[in-house]
MDAnalysis code that builds the backbone (N, CA, C; Angstrom):
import MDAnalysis as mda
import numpy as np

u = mda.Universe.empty(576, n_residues=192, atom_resindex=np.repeat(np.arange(192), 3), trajectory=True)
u.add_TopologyAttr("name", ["N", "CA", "C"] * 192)
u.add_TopologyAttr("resid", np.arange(1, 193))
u.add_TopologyAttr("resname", ["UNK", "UNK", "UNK", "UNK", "UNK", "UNK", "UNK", "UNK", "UNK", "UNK", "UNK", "UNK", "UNK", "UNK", "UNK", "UNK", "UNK", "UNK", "UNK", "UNK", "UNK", "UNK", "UNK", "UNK", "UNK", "UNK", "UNK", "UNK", "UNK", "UNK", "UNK", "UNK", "UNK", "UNK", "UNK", "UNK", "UNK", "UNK", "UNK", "UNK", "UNK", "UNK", "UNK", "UNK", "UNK", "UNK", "UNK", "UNK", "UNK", "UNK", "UNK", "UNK", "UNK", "UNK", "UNK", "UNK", "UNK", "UNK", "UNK", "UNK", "UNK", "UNK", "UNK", "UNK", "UNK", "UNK", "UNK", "UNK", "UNK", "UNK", "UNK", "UNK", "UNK", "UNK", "UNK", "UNK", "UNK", "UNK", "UNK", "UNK", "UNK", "UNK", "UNK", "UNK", "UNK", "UNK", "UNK", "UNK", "UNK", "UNK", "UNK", "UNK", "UNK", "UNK", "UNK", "UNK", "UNK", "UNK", "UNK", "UNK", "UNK", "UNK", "UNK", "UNK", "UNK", "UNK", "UNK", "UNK", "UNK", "UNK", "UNK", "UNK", "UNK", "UNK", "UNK", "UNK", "UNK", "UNK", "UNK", "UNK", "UNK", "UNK", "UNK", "UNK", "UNK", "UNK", "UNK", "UNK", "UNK", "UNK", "UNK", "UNK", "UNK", "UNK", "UNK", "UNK", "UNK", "UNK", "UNK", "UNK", "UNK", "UNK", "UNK", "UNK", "UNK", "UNK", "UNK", "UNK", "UNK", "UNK", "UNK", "UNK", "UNK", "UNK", "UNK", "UNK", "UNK", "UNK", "UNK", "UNK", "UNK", "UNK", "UNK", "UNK", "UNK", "UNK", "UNK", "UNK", "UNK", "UNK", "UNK", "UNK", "UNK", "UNK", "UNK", "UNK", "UNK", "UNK", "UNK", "UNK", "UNK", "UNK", "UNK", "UNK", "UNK", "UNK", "UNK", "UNK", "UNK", "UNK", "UNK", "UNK"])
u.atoms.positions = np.array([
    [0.644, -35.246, -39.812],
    [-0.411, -36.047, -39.237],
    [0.146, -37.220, -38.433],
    [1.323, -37.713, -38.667],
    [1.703, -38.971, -37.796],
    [2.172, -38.938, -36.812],
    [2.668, -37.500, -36.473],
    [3.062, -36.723, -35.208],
    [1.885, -37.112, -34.198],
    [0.360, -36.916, -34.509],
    [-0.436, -37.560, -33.842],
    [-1.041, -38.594, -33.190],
    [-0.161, -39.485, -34.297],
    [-0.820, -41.246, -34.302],
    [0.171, -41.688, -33.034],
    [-0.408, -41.839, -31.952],
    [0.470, -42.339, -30.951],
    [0.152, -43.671, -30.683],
    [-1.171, -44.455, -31.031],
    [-1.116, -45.766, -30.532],
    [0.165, -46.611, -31.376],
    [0.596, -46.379, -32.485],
    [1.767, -47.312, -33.059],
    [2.459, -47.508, -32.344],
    [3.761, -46.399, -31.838],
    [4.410, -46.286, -31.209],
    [4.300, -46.955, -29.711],
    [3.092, -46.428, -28.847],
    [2.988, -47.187, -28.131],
    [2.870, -48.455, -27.693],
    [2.516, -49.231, -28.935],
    [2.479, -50.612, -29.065],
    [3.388, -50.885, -28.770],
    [3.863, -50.706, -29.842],
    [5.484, -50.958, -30.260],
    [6.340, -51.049, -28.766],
    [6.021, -49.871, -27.987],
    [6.927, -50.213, -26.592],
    [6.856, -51.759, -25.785],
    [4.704, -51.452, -25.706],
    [4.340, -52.838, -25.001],
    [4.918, -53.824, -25.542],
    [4.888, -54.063, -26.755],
    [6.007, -55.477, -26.964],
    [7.523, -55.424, -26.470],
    [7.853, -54.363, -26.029],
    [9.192, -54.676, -25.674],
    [8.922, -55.476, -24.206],
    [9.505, -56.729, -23.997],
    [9.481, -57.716, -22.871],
    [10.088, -56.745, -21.335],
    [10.948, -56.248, -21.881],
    [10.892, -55.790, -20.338],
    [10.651, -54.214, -19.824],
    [9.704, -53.645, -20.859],
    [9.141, -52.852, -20.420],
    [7.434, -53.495, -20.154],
    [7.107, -54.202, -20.940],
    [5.592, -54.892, -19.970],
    [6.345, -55.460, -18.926],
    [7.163, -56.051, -18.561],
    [7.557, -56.347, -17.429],
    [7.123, -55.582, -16.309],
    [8.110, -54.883, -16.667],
    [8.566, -53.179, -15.798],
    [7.002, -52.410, -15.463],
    [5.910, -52.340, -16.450],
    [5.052, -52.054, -16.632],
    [3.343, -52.833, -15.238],
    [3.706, -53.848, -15.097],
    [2.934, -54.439, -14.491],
    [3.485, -54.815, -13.099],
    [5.406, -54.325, -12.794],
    [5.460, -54.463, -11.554],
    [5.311, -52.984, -10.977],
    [5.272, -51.803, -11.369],
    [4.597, -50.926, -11.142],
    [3.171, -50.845, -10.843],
    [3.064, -51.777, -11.591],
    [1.285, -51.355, -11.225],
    [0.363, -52.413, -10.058],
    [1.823, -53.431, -9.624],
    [1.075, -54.044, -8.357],
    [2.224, -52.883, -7.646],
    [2.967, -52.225, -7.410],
    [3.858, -51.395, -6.608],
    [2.327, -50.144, -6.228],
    [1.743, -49.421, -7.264],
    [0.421, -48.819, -7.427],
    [-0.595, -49.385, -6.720],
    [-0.939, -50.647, -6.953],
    [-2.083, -51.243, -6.272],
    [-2.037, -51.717, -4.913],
    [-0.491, -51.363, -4.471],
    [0.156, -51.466, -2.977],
    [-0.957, -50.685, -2.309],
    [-0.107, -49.503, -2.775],
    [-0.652, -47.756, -2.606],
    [-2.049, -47.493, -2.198],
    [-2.814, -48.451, -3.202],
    [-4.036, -47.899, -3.060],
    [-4.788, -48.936, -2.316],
    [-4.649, -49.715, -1.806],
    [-5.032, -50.853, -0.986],
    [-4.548, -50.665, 0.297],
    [-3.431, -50.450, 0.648],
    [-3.111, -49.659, 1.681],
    [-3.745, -48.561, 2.441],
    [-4.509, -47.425, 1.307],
    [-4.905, -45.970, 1.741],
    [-6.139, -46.750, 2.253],
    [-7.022, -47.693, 1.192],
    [-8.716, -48.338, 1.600],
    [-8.550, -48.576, 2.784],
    [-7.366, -49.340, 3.012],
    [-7.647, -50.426, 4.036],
    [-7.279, -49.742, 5.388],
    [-6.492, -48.361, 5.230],
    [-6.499, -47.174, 6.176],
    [-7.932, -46.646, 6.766],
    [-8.436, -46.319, 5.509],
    [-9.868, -46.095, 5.828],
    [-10.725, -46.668, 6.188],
    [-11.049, -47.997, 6.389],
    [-11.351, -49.096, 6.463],
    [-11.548, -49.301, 8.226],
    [-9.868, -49.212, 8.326],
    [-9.893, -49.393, 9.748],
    [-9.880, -48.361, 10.503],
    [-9.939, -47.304, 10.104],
    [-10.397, -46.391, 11.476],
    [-12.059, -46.012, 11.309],
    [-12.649, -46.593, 10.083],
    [-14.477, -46.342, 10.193],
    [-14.887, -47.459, 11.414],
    [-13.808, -48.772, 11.225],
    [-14.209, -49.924, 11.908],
    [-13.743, -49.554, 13.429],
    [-12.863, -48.630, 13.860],
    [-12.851, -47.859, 15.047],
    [-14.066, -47.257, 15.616],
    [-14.512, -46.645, 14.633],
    [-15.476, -45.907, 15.293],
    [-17.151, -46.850, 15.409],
    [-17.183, -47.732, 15.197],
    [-18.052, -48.846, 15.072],
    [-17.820, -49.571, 16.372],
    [-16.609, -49.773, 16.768],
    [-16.006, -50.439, 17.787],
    [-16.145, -49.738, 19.497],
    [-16.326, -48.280, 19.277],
    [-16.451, -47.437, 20.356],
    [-17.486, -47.444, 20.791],
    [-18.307, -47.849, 19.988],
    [-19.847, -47.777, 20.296],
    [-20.471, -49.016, 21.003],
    [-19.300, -49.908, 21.085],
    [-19.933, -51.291, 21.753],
    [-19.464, -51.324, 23.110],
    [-20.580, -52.379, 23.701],
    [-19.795, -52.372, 25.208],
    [-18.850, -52.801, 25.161],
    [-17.820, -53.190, 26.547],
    [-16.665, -53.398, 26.833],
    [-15.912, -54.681, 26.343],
    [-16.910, -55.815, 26.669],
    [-16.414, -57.034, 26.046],
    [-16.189, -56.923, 24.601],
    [-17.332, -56.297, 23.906],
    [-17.165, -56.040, 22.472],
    [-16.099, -55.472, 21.743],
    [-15.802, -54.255, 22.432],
    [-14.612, -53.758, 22.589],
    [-13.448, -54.571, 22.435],
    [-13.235, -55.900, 23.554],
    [-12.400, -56.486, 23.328],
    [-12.259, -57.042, 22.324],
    [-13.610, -57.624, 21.802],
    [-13.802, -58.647, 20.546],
    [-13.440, -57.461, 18.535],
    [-13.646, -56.494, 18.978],
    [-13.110, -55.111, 17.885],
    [-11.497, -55.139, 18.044],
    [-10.976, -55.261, 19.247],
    [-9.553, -55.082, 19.094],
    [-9.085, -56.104, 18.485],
    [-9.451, -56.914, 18.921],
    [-8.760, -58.932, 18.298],
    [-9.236, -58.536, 16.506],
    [-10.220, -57.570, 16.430],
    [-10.621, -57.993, 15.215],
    [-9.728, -56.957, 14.039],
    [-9.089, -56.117, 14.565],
    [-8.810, -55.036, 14.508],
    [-6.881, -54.982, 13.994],
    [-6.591, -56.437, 14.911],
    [-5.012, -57.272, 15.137],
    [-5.273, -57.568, 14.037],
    [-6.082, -58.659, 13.841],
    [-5.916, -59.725, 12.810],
    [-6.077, -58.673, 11.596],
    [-6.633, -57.895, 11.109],
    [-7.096, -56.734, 10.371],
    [-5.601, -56.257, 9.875],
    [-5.246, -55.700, 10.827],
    [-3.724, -55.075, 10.535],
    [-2.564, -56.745, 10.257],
    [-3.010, -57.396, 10.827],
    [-2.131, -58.396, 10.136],
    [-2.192, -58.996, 8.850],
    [-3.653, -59.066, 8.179],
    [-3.696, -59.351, 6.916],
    [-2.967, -58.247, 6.096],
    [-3.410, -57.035, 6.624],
    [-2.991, -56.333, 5.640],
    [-0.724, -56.036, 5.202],
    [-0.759, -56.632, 6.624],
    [0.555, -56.566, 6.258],
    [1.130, -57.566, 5.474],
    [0.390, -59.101, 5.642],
    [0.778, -60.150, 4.927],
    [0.382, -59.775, 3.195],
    [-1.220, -58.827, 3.363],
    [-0.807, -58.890, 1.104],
    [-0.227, -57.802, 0.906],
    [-0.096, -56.285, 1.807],
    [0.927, -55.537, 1.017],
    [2.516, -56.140, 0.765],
    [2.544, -56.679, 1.718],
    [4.229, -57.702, 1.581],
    [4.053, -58.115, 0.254],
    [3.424, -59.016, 0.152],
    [3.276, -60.078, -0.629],
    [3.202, -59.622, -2.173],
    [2.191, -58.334, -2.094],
    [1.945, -57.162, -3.443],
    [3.904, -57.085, -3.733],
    [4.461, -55.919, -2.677],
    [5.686, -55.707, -2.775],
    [6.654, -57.311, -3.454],
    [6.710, -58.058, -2.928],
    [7.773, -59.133, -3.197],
    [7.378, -59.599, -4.420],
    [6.195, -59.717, -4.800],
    [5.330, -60.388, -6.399],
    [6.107, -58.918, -7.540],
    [5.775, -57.930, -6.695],
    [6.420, -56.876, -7.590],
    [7.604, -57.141, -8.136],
    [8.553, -57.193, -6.949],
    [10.231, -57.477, -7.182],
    [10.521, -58.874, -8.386],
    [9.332, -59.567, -7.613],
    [9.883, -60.827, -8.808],
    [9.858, -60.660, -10.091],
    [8.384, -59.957, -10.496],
    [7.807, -59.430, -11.258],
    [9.331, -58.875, -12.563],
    [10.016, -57.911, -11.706],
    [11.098, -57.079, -12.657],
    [12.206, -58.313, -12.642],
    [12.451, -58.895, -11.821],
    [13.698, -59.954, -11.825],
    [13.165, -61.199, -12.596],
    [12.169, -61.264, -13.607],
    [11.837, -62.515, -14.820],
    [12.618, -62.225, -16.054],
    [13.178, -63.514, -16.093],
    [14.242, -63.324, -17.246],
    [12.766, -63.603, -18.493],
    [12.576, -62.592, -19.161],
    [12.045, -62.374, -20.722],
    [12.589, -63.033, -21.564],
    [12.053, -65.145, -22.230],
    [12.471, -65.189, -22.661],
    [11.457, -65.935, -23.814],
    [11.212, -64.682, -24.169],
    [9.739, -64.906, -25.590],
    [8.470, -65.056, -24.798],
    [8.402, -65.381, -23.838],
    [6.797, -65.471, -22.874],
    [7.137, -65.002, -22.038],
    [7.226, -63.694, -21.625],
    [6.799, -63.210, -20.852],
    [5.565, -62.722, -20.287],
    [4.863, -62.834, -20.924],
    [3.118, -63.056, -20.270],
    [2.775, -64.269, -19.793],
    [3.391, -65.301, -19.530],
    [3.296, -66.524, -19.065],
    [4.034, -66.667, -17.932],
    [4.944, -66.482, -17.663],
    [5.838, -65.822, -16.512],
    [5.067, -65.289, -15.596],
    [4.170, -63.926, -16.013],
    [3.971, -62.836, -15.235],
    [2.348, -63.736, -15.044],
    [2.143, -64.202, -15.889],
    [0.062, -65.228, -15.592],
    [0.690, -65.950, -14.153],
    [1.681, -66.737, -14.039],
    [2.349, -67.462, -13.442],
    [2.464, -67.149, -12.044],
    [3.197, -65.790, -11.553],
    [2.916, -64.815, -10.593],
    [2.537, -64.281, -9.921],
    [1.419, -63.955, -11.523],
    [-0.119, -63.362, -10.679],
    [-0.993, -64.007, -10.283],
    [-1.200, -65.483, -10.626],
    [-2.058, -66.885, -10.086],
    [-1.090, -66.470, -8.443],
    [-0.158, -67.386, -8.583],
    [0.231, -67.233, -6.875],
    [0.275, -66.708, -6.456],
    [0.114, -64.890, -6.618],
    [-0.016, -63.695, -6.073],
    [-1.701, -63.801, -5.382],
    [-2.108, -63.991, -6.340],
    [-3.977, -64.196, -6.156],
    [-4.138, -65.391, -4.721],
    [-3.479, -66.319, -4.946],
    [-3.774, -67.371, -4.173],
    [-3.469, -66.735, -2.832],
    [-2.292, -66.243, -2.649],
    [-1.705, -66.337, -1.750],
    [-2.680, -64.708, -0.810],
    [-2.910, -63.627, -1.463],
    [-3.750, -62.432, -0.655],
    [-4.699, -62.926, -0.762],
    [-5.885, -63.735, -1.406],
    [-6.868, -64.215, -0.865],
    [-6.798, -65.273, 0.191],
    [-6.099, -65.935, 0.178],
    [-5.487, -66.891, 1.206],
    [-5.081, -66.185, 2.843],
    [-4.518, -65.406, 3.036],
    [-4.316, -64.025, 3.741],
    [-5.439, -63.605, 4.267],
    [-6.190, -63.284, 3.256],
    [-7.412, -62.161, 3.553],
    [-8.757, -63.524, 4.224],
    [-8.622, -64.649, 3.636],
    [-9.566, -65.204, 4.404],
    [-9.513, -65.959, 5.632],
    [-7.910, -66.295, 6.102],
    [-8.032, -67.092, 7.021],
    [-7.823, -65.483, 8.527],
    [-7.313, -64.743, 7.817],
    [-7.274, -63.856, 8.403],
    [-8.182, -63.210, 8.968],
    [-9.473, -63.031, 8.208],
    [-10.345, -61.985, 8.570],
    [-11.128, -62.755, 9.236],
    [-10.947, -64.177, 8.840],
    [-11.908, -65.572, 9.235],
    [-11.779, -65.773, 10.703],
    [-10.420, -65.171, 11.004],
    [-10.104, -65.492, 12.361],
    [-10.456, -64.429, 13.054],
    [-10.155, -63.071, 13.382],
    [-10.504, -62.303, 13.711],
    [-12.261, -61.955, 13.662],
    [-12.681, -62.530, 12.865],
    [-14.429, -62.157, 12.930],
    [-14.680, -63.115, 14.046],
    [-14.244, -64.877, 13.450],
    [-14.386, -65.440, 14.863],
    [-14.547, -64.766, 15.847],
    [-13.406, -64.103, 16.696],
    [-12.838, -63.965, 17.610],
    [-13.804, -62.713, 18.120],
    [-14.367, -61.741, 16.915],
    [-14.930, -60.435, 16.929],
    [-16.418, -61.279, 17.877],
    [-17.117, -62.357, 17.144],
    [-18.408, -62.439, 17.298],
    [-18.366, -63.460, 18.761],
    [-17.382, -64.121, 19.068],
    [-17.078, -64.965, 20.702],
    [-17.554, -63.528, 21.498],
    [-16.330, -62.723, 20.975],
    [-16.083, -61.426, 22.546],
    [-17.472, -60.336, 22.560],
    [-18.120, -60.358, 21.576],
    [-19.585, -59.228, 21.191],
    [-20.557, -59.821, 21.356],
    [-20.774, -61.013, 20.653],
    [-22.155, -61.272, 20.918],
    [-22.908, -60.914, 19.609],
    [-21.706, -60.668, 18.888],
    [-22.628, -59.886, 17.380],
    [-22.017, -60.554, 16.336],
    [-22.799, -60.205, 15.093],
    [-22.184, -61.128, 13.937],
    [-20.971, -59.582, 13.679],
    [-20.242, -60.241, 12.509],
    [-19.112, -59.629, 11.824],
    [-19.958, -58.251, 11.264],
    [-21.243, -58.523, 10.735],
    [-21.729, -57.175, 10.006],
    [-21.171, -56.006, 11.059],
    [-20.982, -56.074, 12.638],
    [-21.261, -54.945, 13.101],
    [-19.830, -54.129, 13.064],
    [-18.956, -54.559, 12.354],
    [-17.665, -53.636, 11.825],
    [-17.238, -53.994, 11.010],
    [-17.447, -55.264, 10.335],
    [-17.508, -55.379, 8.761],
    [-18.207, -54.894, 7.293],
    [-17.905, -54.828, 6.152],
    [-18.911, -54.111, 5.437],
    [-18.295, -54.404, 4.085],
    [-16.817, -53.742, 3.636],
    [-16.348, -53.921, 2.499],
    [-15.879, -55.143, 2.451],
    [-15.372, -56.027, 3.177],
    [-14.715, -57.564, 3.375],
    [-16.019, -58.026, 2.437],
    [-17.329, -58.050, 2.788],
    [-18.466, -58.675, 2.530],
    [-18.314, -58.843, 1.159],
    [-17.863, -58.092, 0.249],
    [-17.596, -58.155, -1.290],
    [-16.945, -59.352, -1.987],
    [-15.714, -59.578, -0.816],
    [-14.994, -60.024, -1.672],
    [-14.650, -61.327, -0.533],
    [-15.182, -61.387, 0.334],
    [-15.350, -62.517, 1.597],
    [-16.544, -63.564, 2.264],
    [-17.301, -63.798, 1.133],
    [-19.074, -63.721, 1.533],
    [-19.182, -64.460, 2.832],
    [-18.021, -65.105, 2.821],
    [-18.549, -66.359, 4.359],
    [-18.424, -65.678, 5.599],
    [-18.033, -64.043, 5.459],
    [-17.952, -63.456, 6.710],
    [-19.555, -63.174, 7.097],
    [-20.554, -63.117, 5.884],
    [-21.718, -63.097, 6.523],
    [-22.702, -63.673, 7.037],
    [-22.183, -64.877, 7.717],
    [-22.332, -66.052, 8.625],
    [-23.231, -64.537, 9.822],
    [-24.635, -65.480, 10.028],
    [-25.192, -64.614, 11.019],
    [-25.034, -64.415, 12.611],
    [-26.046, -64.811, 13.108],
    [-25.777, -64.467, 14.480],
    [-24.790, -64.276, 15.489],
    [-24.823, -63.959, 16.186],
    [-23.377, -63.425, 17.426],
    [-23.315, -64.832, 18.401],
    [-23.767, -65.815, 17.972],
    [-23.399, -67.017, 18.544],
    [-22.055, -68.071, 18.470],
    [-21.585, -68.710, 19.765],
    [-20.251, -69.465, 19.941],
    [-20.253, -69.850, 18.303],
    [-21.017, -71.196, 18.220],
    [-21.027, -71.445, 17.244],
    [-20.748, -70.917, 15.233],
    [-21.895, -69.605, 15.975],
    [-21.088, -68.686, 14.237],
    [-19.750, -68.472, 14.223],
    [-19.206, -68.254, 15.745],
    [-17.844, -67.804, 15.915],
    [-16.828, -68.975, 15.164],
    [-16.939, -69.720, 15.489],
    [-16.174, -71.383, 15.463],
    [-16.521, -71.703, 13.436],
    [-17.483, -71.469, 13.246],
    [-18.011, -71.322, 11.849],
    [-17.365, -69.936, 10.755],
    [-16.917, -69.086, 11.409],
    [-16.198, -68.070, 10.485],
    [-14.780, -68.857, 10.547],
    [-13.908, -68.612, 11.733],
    [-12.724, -69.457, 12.086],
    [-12.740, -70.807, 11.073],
    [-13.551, -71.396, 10.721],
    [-12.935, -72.650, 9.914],
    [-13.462, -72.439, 8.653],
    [-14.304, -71.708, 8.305],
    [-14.848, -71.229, 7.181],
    [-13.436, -70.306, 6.372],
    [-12.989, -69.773, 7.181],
    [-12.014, -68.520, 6.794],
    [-10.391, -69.368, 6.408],
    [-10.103, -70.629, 7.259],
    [-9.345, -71.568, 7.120],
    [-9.432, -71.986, 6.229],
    [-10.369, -72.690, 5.627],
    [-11.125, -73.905, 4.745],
    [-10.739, -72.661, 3.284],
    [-11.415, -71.631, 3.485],
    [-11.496, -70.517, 1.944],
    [-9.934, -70.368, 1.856],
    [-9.264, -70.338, 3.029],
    [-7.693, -69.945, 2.264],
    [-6.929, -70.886, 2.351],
    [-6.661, -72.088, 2.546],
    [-6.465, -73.156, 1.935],
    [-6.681, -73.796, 0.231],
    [-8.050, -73.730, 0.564],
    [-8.387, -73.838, -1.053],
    [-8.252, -72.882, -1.891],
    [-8.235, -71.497, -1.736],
    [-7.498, -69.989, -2.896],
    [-5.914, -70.589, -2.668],
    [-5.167, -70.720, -1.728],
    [-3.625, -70.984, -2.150],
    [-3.627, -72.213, -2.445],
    [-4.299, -73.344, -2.859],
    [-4.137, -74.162, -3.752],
    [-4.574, -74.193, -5.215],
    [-5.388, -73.082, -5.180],
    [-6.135, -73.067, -6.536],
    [-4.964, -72.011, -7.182],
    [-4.411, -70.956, -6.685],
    [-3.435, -69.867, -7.010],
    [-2.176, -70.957, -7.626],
    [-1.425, -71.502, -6.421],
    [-0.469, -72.440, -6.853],
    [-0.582, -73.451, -8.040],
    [-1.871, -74.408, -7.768],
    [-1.631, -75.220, -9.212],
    [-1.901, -74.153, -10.537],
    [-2.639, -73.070, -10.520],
    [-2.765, -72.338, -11.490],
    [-1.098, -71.895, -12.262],
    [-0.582, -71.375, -10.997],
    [0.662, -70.978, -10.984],
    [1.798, -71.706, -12.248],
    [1.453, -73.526, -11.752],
    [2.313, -74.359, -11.488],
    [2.037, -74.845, -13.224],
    [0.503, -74.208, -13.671],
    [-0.315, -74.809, -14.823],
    [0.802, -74.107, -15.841],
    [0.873, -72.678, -15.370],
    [1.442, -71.373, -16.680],
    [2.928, -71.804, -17.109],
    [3.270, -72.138, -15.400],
    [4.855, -72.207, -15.856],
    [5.413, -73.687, -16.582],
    [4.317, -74.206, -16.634],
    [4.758, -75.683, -17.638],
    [4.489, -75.407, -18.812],
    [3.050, -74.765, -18.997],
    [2.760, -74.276, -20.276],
    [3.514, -73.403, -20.970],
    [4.379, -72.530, -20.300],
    [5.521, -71.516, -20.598],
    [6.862, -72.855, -20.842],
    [7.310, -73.755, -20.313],
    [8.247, -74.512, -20.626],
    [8.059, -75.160, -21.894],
    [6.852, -75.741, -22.047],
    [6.587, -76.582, -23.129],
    [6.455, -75.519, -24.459],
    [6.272, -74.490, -24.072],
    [6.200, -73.551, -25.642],
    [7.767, -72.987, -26.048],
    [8.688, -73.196, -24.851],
    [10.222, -73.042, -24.992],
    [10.892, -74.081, -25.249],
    [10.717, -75.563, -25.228],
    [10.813, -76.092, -25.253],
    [11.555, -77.050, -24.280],
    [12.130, -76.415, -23.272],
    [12.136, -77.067, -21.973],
    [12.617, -78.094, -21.597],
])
């Protein structure tokens, strides 16, 4: 019968420090992967959204389209390098404090990314169209709400642009002191 009982054992691994290590930089290495494929899909639905507008719009889809592919290169990076650090933490009794530590500035820093980024490019989308962000935006809306700033006016434009500034400023400061919170709290329980 104990041949069966596999949660013991498995425990037993998770406490080993540098296999949860090992364990969670895989799984932002994974969440690369799959954020990558969305955000593949993502942008060629937002292609075909983009074809359908007139010419200026067009222009205002491509700018939106740059900045698009540039966020995404700034958090898969960022996924990748959080990973690497991730396995290179010396385990020494807190290692979940380490890795809280990480993943705060990991957080700060792709939401930080994703809003001044998309903030800029919607700008730029709703100057050159004449339209708000809804008209090739959709999944951002989840996890970006200030992209749904309305009308296709200068003004909304100028209003995503500092809106999108303003949100990732304040996520990479809120990521960092979070960051900055774990790894003292990790010193003071080592004694430091």
């Amino acid at each position: 019968m104990e041949k069966y009982l596999f949660a013991g054992p498995l425990l037993a691994r998770l406490a080993e420090e540098r296999f949860f290590l090992r364990l969670f930089s895989r799984s932002l290495q994974g969440l690369c992967g799959l954020l990558g494929l969305a955000a593949l899909i993502e942008f060629f639905l937002a292609w075909k959204k983009i074809f359908n507008l007139p010419a200026e719009g067009m222009v205002g889809g491509i700018l939106y389209q740059i900045a698009f592919v540039a966020v995404l290169y700034f958090v898969l990076h960022a996924l990748l390098l959080a990973a690497a650090e991730v396995l290179s933490l010396e385990p020494k009794g807190r290692p979940a404090m380490s890795l809280a530590s990480v993943l705060c500035r990991l957080a700060g820093e792709v939401y930080a990314f994703a809003c001044a980024g998309l903030g800029l490019g919607a700008g730029l989308f709703t100057w050159f169209s004449g339209k708000g962000a809804a008209a090739v935006l959709k999944t951002p809306f989840t996890f970006l709400p200030f992209l749904k700033v309305g009308a296709g006016t200068f003004q909304a434009g100028a209003l995503l642009i500092v809106l999108g500034l303003l949100a990732g400023l304040l996520a990479l400061l809120a990521g960092r002191a979070l960051a900055e919170l774990f790894t003292l709290l990790n010193r003071a329980g080592r004694g430091d």
